[in-house]
Structure formats: structure tokens, C-alpha cells
N, C-alpha and C positions, 0 to 999 in steps of 0.2 A: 414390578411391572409385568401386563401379560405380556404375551407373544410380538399381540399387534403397537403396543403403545412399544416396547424395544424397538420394531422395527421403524418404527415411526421417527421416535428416539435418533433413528441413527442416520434416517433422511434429513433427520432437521437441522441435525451434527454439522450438514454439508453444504447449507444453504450458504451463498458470497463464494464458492468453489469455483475458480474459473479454468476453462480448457487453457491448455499449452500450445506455445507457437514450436515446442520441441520436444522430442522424447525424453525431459529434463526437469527436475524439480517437482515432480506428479503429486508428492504428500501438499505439497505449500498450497495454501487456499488461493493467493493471489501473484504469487511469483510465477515470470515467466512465460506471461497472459500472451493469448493468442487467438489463433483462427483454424489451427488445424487439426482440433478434435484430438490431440492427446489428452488424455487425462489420467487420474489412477485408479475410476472404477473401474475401465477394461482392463487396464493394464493386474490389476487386483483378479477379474476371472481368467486373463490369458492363463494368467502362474499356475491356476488350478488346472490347467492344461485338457478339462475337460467338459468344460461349460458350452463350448460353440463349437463351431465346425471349422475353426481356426482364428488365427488371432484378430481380432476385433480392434484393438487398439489404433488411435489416427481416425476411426471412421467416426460414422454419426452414431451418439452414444446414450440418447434418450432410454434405448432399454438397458443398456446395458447398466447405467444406475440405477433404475429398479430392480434388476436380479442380483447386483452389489446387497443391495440395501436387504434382500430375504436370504440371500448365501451369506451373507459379512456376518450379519444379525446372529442367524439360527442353526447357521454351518450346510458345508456343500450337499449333503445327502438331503436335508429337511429341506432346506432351499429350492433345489432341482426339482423332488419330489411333490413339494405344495405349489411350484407354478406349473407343474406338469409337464415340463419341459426332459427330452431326452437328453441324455450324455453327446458332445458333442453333434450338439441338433441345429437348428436356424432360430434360437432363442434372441439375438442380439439384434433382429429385426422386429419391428413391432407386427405387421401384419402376418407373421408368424409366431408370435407368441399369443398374441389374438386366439388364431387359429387353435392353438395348443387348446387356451382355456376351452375355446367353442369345443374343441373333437371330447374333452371332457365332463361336458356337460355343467363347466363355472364360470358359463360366461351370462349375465344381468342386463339388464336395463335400469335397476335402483343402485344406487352405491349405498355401499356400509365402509367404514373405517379397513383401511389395510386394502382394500383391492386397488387394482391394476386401472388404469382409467384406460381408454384408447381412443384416439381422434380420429376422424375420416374426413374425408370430403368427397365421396361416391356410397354414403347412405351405409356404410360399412361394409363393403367387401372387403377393402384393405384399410391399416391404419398405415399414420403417419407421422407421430408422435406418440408419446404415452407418460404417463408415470404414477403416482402413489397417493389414494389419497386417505387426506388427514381430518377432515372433519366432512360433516354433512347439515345442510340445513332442509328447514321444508322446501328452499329455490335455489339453492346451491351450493355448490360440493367444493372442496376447498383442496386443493392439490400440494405438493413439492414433485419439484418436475425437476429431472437433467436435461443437460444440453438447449436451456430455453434461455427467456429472460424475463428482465421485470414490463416490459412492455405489454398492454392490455392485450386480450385474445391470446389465441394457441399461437406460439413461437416453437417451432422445430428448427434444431440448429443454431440453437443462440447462443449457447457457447456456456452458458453460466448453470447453476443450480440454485432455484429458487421457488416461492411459495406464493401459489394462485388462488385465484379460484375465478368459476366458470357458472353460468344460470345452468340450473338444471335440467331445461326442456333445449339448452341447445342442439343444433341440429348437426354439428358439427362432432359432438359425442357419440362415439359407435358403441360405444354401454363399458360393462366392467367386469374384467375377470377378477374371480375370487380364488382366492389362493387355499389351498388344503389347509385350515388351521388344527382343524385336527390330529394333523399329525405330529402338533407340538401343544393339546391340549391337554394331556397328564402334565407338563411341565407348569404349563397356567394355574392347573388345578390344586398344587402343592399350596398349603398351608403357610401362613408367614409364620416364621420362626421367632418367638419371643423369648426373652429371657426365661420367665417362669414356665414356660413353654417347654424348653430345654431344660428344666429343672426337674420336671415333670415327667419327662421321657427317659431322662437318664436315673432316677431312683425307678421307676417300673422296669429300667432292663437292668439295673445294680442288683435288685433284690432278686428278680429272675435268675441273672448271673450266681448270686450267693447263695442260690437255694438249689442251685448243682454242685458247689463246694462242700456244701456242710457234712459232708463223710466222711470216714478217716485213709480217703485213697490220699498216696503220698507215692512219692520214688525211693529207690533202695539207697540212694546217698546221702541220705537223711538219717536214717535207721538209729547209730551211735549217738547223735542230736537229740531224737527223740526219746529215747530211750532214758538220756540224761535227765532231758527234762522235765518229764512225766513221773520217774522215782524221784527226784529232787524234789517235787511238787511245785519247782518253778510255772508251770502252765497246770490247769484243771481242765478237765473236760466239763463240756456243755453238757443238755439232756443225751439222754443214753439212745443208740440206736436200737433198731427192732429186734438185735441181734442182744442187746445187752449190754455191749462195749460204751467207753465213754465216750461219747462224740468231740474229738478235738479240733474236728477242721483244719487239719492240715495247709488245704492250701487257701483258704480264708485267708484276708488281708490283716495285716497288724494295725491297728492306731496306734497314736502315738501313746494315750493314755495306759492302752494297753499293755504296751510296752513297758514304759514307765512302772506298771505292776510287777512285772517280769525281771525289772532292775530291782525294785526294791525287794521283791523276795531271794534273788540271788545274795543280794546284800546282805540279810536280816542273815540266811541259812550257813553265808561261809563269815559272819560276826562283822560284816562292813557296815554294820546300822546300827 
């Protein structure tokens, strides 16, 4: 998966998530069900200790599972840095994370997969809910949202985590921040690994590798070994180097066949064959 379908991935992970009536049970999706805005997305950035401008946790927590969902996903630095948001900033508000994207230059009016949605109800100077969204059609954009519910329209506050969606010309959308994904597009870009794949890359770096071996550099506690082995004619050398000497490859790998030749000439030479 790229970037955006992970972090997607990990909002949808959380959908039936409901708030706590206590600072108590915060992993459990339904334990412990309440009204007071605990949950363990904040509780997840408090720990990083440098996400907001203090601890978040207890309060209204709409943003705060959207910046869960790109720090959990893609890790604290990538996360911070593609919503634009500063170290211990007012990120855990929406009408400041808004702003973030706006002072940016990544804030929309079309939505694409992975941005930031924000609601208003003054034409957008402020929001007052938000969250993530996951699909888009030609009339409407399809959300997972914290802190809402499955009741129709924008719910802020509603305690649960779950999956919407809204007409696209509504007038209640103040548009959509878009998240730096660039700065986790080499990771996207990477190649799937296949078998034959890996089969493929490891003989181009084996023979690479073997074709700085094939010399007769060796270490001096070897010396009496070699020596034996070479007048015994237990081992032969390869083609000659440029110097003339036989090329033995010292530190070249042994097969086992190899070997195997190596037993049976020791055999033959001291009459064990």
C-alpha cells in the first residue's frame, strides 16, 4: 500500500471506537463507553509529548484522530511535517490546523483521497469539526471522522469514530487541507519485492561481490593451510592473474561440491580411497 491508502488503512482500523467516561480502558473499542472525551488518540500524541501545546486528552478530539491517524501511520516527524503543523503548536484544534494548511499554501476546495476535510458554519473563517477523507465521487466525498456519529450531517462531539459522507457543493465544507505527501513519496515509490525479484538482485550483487574476491589476498593465519594445500595439490588454482600467479581465491566461498573434491583428493593422496 502507498502512503495515503496506509493511512486510510489505519482510520478505518478505528471505525465503532468509542470515547471513555474515564481516563480507563482507552485501547478497548467499546469498553468503558462515555461522554467525556477520553480516548486513546490523544492520549497516543499526549505521550509524544510534543504534538500540541499540552495535553489534549478529555477534550473534543475530532483533530486529534486525524493527526493519530498521519503520526501513528507514517511516524512523528513525517506526520507533523506533512500537516504542517509546528512542535507543540494548536494542532488539536481544527480552526487551527485549518489555518496551518491555509498559511501553507494546502488548503483546496476539491478533495482528493488522504486530505484533511474541515467544516464551518461562518463560510470558513473557522472550523468546527474535521477529519479524513477516503473516497471521492463526482457529488460526494466520503469521510471517517472522530469524535462524530453515524447520525446524518456533520456531528462534532459525538463521541464515536466512523464513516460518512457529505454532497460535495455543501456549504457547510470550508474545503480541504492536503497533507505534504511528498514527503513520504520515495517510500510509495519503492518497487514490490518479488520472489524472482530478489532472486535477481541478490546473483547481480553475489557476482559483484565475487568479482572482488577472486585474488589471492588472504590473512597471515592462514599461511601454513595454504601452503599445505597448494603443494598437496589438494586445491588448484583458477585462471592466472595478470601477474602470473594462480588465482586461488582465497577468500571465495566453498560449495559443498567443492569441497567434496577437496575430501576426496585428500583421500586418494594420504591412500583413504
Amino acid at each position: 500500500m502507498n502512503a495515503i491508502d496506509r493511512v486510510l488503512a489505519t482510520a478505518r482500523s478505528e471505525i465503532g471506537y468509542i470515547e471513555k467516561a474515564t481516563n480507563s480502558q482507552l485501547e478497548d473499542k467499546t469498553a468503558n463507553s462515555g461522554s467525556n472525551n477520553w480516548n486513546k488518540f490523544a492520549a497516543f500524541l499526549d505521550g509524544l509529548g510534543v504534538v500540541y501545546n499540552g495535553a489534549k486528552n478529555g477534550y473534543a478530539w475530532c483533530d486529534c484522530f486525524a493527526d493519530y491517524c498521519y503520526i501513528y501511520t507514517l511516524g512523528l516527524s513525517i506526520g507533523m511535517a506533512m500537516t504542517y503543523q509546528p512542535e507543540k503548536g494548536l494542532g488539536a484544534g481544527c480552526t487551527y490546523s485549518m489555518r496551518y494548511y491555509k498559511n501553507a499554501g494546502a488548503f483546496f476546495k476539491a478533495p482528493q483521497r488522504g486530505d484533511q476535510i474541515f467544516f464551518t458554519n461562518d463560510g470558513g473563517d473557522t472550523s468546527y469539526h474535521t477529519g479524513i477523507v477516503e473516497k471521492v465521487t463526482a457529488d460526494r466525498v466520503y469521510t471517517i471522522e472522530g469524535n462524530t456519529s453515524s447520525a446524518a450531517g456533520v456531528v462534532p462531539n459525538g463521541g464515536c469514530v466512523r464513516d460518512k459522507s457529505y454532497p460535495r457543493n455543501a456549504k457547510y465544507i470550508a474545503g480541504y487541507g492536503r497533507p505534504n505527501w511528498d514527503l513520504v513519496k520515495e517510500e510509495e515509490s519503492m518497487p514490490e519485492m518479488t520472489q524472482d525479484k530478489f532472486n535477481e538482485m541478490f546473483k547481480v550483487a553475489m557476482a559483484a561481490y565475487r568479482a572482488e574476491l577472486q585474488d589471492n589476498d588472504c590473512g597471515n593465519f592462514s599461511a601454513d593451510g595454504r601452503k599445505f594445500v597448494t603443494e598437496s595439490g589438494l586445491l588448484v588454482g583458477g585462471n592466472t592473474l595478470p601477474n602470473g600467479e594462480a588465482n586461488f581465491m582465497w577468500q571465495d566461498f566453498l560449495t559443498r561440491e567443492q569441497f567434496a573434491t577437496v575430501l576426496y583428493r585428500f583421500a586418494q593422496k594420504f591412500g583413504l580411497s
